[in-house]
C-alpha positions as CSV (number, residue, x, y, z in Angstrom):
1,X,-40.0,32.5,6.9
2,X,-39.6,32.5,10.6
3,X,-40.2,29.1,10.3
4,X,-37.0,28.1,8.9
5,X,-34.9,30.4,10.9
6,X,-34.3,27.7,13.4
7,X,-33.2,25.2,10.7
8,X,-30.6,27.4,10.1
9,X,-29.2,27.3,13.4
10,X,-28.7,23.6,13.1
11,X,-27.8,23.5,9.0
12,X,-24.7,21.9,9.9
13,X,-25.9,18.8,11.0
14,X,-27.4,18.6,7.2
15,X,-24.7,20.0,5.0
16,X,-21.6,18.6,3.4
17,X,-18.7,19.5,6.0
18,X,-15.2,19.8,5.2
19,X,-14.4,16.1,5.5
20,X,-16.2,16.4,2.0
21,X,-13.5,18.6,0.1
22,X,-12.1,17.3,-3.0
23,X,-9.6,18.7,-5.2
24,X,-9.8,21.3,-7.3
25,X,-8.3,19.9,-10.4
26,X,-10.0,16.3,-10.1
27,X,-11.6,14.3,-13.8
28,X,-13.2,11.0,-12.3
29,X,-16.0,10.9,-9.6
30,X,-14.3,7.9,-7.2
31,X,-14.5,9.0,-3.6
32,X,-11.2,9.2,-1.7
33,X,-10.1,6.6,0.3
34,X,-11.4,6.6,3.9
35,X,-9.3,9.5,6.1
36,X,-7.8,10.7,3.5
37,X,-8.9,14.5,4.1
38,X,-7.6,16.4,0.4
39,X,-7.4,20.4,0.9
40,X,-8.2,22.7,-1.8
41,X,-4.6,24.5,-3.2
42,X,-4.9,27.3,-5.5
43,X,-1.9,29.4,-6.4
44,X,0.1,29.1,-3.2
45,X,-3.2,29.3,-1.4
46,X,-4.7,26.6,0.8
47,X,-8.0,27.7,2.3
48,X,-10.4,25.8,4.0
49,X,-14.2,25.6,5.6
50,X,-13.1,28.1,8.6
51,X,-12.7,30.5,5.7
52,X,-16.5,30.5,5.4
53,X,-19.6,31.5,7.2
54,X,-20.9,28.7,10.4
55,X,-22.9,26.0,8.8
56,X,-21.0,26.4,4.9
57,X,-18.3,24.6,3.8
58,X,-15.3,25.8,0.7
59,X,-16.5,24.0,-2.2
60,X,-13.8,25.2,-4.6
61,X,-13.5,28.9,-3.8
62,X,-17.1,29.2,-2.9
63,X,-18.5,29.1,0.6
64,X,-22.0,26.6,-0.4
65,X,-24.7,25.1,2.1
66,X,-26.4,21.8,0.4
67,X,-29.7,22.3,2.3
68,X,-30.7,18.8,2.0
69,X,-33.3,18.4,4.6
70,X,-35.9,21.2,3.2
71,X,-38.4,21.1,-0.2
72,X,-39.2,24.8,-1.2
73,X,-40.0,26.7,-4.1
74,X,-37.6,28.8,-5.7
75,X,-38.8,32.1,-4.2
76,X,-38.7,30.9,-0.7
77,X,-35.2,29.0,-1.2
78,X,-34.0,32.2,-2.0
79,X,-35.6,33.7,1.4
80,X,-33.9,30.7,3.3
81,X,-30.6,31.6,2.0
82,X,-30.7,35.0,2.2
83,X,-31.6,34.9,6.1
84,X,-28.6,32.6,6.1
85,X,-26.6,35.7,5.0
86,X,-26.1,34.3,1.8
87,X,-28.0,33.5,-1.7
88,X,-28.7,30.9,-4.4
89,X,-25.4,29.4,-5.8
90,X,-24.5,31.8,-8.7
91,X,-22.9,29.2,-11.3
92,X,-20.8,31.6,-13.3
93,X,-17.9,29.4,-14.6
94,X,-17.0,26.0,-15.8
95,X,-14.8,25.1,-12.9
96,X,-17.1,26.6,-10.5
97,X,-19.5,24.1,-11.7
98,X,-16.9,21.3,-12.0
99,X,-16.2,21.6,-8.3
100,X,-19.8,21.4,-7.2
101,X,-21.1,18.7,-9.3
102,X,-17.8,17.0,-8.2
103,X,-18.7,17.3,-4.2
104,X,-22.4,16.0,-4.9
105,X,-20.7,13.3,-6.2
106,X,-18.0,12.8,-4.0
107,X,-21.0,13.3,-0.9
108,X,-20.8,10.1,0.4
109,X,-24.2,8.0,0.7
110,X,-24.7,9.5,4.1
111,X,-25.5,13.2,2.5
112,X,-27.6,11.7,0.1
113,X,-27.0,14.4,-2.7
114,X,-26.7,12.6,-5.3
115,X,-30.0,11.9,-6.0
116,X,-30.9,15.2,-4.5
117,X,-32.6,17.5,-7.4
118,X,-30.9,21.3,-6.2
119,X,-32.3,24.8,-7.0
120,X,-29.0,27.7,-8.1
121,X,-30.0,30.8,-8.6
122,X,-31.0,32.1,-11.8
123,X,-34.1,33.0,-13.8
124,X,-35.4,34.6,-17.3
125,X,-38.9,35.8,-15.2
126,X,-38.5,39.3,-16.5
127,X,-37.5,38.9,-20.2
128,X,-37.8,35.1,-21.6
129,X,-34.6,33.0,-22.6
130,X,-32.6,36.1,-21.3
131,X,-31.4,34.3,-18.0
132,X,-29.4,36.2,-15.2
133,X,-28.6,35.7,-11.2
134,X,-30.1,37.3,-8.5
135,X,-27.1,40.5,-8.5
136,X,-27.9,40.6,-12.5
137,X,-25.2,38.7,-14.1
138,X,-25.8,36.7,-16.9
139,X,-26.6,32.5,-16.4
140,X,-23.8,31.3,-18.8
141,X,-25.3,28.9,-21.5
142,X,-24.3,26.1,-23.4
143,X,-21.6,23.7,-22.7
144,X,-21.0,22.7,-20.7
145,X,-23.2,23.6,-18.2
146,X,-26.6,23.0,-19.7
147,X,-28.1,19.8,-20.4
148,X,-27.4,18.2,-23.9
149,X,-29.0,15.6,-25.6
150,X,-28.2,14.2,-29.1
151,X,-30.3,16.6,-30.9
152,X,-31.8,18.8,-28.4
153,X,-30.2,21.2,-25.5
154,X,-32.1,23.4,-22.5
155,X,-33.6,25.7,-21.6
156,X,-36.7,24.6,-24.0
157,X,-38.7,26.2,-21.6
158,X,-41.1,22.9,-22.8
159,X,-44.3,23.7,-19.9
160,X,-44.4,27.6,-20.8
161,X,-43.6,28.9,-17.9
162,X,-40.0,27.4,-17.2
163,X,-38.4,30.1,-15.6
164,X,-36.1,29.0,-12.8
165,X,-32.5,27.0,-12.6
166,X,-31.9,24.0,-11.5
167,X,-29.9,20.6,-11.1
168,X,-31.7,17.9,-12.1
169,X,-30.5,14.6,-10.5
170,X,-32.0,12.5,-13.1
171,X,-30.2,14.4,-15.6
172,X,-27.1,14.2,-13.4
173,X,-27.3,17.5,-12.7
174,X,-26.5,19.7,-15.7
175,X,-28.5,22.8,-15.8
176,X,-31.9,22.7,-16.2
177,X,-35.4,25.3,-16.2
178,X,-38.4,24.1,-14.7
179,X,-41.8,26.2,-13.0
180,X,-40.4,28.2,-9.8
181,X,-43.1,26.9,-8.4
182,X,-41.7,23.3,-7.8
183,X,-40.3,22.2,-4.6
184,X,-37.1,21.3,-4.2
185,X,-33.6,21.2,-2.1
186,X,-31.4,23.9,-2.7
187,X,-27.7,25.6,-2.1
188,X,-26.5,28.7,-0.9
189,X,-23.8,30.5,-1.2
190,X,-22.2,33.1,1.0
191,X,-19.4,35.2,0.9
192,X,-16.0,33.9,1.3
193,X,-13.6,35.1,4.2
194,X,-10.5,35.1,2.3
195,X,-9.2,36.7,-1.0
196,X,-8.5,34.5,-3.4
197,X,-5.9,34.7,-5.7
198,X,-6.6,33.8,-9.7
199,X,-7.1,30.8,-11.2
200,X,-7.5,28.2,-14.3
201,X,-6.0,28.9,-18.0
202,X,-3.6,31.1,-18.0
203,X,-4.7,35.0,-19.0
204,X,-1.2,35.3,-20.5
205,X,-1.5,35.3,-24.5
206,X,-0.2,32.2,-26.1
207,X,2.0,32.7,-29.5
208,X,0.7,30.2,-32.0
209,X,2.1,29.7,-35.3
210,X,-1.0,29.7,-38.1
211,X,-2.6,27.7,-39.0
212,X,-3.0,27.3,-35.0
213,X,-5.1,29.4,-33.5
214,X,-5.0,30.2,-29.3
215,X,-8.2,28.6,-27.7
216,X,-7.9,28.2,-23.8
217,X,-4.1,28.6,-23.6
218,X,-3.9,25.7,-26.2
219,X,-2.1,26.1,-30.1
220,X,-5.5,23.9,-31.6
221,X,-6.3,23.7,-35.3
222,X,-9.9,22.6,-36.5
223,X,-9.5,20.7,-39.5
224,X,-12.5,21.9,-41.3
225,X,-11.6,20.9,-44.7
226,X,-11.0,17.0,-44.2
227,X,-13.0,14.1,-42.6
228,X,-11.0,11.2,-41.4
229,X,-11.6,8.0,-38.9
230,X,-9.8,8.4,-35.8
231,X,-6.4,7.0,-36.6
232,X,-6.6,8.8,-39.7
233,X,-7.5,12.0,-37.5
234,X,-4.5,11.6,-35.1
235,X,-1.9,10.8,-38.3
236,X,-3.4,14.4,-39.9
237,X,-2.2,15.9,-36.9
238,X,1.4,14.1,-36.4
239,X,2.0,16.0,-40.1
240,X,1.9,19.2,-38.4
241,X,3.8,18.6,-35.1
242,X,0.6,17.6,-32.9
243,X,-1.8,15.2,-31.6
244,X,-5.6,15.0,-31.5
245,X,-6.7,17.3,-28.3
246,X,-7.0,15.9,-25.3
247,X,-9.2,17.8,-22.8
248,X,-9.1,16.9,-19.1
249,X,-9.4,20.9,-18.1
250,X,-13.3,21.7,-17.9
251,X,-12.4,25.0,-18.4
252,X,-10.4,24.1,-22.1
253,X,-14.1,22.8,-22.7
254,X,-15.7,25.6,-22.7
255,X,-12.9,27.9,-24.6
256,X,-13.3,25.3,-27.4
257,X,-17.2,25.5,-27.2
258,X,-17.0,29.1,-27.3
259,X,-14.6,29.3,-30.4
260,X,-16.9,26.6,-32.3
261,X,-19.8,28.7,-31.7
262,X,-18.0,32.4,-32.4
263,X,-16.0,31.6,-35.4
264,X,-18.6,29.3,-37.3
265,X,-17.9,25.6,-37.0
266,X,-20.8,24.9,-35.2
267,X,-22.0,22.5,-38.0
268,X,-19.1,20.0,-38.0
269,X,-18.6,17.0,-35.2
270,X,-14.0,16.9,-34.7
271,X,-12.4,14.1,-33.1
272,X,-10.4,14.5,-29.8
273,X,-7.6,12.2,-28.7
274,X,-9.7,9.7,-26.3
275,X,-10.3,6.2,-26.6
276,X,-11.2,2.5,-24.9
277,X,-10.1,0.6,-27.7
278,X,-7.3,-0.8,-25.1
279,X,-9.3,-1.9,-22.4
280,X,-13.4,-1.5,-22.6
281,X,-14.7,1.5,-19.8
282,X,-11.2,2.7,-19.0
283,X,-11.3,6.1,-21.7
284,X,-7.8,7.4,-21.9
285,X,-6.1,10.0,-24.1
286,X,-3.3,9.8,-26.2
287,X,-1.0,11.3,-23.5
288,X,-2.0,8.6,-21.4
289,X,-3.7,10.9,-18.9
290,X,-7.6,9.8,-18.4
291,X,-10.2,11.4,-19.8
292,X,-12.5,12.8,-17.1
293,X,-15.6,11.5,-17.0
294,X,-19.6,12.1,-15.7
295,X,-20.5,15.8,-15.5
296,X,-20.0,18.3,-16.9
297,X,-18.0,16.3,-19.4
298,X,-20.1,13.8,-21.1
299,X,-23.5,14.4,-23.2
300,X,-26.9,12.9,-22.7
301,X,-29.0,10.4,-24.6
302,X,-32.8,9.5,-24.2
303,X,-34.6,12.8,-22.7
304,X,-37.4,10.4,-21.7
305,X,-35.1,7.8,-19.4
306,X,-31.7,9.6,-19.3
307,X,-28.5,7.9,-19.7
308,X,-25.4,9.6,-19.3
309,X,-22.6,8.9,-22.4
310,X,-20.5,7.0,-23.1
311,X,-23.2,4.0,-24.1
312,X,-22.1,2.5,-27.0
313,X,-20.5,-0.7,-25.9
314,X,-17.6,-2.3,-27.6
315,X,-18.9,-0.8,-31.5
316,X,-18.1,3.0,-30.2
317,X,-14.4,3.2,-29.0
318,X,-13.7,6.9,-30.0
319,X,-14.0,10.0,-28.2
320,X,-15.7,13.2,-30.6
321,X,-17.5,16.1,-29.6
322,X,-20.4,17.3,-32.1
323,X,-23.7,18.9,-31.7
324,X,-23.7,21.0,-28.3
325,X,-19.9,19.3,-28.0
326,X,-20.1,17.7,-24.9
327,X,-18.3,14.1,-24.9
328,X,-19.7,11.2,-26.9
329,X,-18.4,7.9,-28.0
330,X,-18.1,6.7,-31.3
331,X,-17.4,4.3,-34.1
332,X,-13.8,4.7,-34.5
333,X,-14.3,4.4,-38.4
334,X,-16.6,7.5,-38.6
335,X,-15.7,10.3,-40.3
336,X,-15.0,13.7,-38.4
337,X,-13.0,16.7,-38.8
338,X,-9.8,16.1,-36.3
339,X,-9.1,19.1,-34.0
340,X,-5.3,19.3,-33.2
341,X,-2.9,20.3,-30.6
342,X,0.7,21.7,-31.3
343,X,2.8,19.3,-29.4
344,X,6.3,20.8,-31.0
């Protein structure tokens, strides 16, 4: 341990500094122009990296260190950061993760982290496939923080013994378990300097008219009962005031994926209001607003040489979510359930 204790002392030279930020509220993964320098603002509250510990830098409103230059296993990663008064990243939320896989994009070549393979902290060493931090709190699963292929989402725990977190860069860093024993780089996290006032969907309670039901501060309606193409989809929902929903908040995501999985419509695949049928590549909702792309947004395909949707070319021009409902391109002639949002 006392080995690293001088690393520490120089962890800046290594780590993403606040010429890094990005914005909170971001969907693509294009750097910013060169000098532009964009600030975090939340709520009428604009903090930056002197709200955190020497050597971290405000990644959203977490204070993280991307030790970059150091391969340990998770046990003595969690030593490191811990003797850099802080711990493992604790990924609790959607937009927490958001905003971190955002800044390993948005790096730069000279930090290297994108193809940097990262250890967070969490574990299911004491009780198998029940996975919690380091202070005890429980390791969210599902979408979309967890790696998801077309039939198939982690943990598997596939060697037996799989029983630390990390973020794979070949699976472009969705969640991941792997043998603690592996070496890797890491992040810390330390406490944050500043309060912080609240943030994301709205905890007010939204009045929807049935058959809408509230999901994420949204009036949605899962159309369970009928399978349509896409225009079909989005002409179901003009007949009762609304479009096909467009999702460019990461946290909306993961209220839908929750209400899927609580209220049993796991087993059907529903259309949202994406598409590239205009132009090839450029995805774009309904509204006109883009759809975000990369991580934590868009599903996997081929475990054994990952590619990251959407792959299918000029025969899939329509935006569903199925299966662990990440994003995924399709046919626009297949037949889905549309999900709707009240538009009035």
């Amino acid at each position: 341990m006392l080995l690293y204790l001088p690393l520490i002392l120089t962890c800046s030279l290594f780590v993403g500094g606040a010429e890094g930020r990005v914005t909170w509220n971001r969907t693509d993964l294009e750097p910013f122009p060169a000098g532009v320098e964009p600030t975090w603002n939340r709520t009428d509250l604009t903090l930056g990296s002197q709200d955190c510990p020497g050597g971290y830098s405000l990644v959203g409103d977490q204070c993280l260190m991307f030790v970059n230059h150091l391969n340990l296993p998770h046990g003595e990663a969690r030593e490191y950061c811990q003797a850099a008064e802080g711990e493992l990243v604790a990924i609790t939320t959607a937009t927490d993760f958001k905003n971190l896989v955002d800044y390993i994009h948005d790096s730069g070549e000279e930090k290297h982290f994108l193809a940097r393979t990262f250890w967070v902290d969490g574990t299911d060493g004491e009780a198998e496939g029940v996975w919690v931090t380091s202070s005890g709190g429980a390791v969210p699963f599902g979408t979309p923080f967890w790696a998801a292929f077309e039939y198939r989402q982690q943990p598997d725990n596939s060697a037996g013994s799989e029983h630390c977190l990390s973020l794979p860069s070949r699976w472009f860093h969705y969640m991941n378990d792997v043998l603690c024993t592996d070496a890797k780089n890491f992040i810390c996290e330390a406490t944050i300097q500043k309060a912080l006032a609240p943030f994301g969907p709205s905890a007010v309670g939204v009045g929807c008219t049935l058959p809408f039901v509230e999901v994420g501060g949204l009036c949605l309606m899962f159309v369970t009962w009928a399978e349509e193409t896409w225009h079909e989809a989005r002409q179901v929902c003009a007949s009762v005031s609304g479009d096909l929903l467009a999702i460019a908040d990461v946290e909306v995501l993961r209220a839908v994926y929750l209400h899927i999985q609580t209220s049993g419509l796991s087993g059907h695949t529903f259309w949202l209001g994406g598409s590239d049928v205009e132009s090839e590549g450029t995805w774009v909702y309904t509204t006109g607003e883009p759809v975000p792309m990369g991580t934590p947004f868009w599903g996997l395909s081929e475990m054994s040489a990952p590619v990251q949707e959407p792959n299918g070319g000029t025969s899939e021009n329509c935006l569903a979510i199925g299966n662990f409902y990440n994003f995924r391109d399709y046919s626009c002639d297949s037949l889905f359930n549309p999900v709707c949002v009240y538009t009035g």
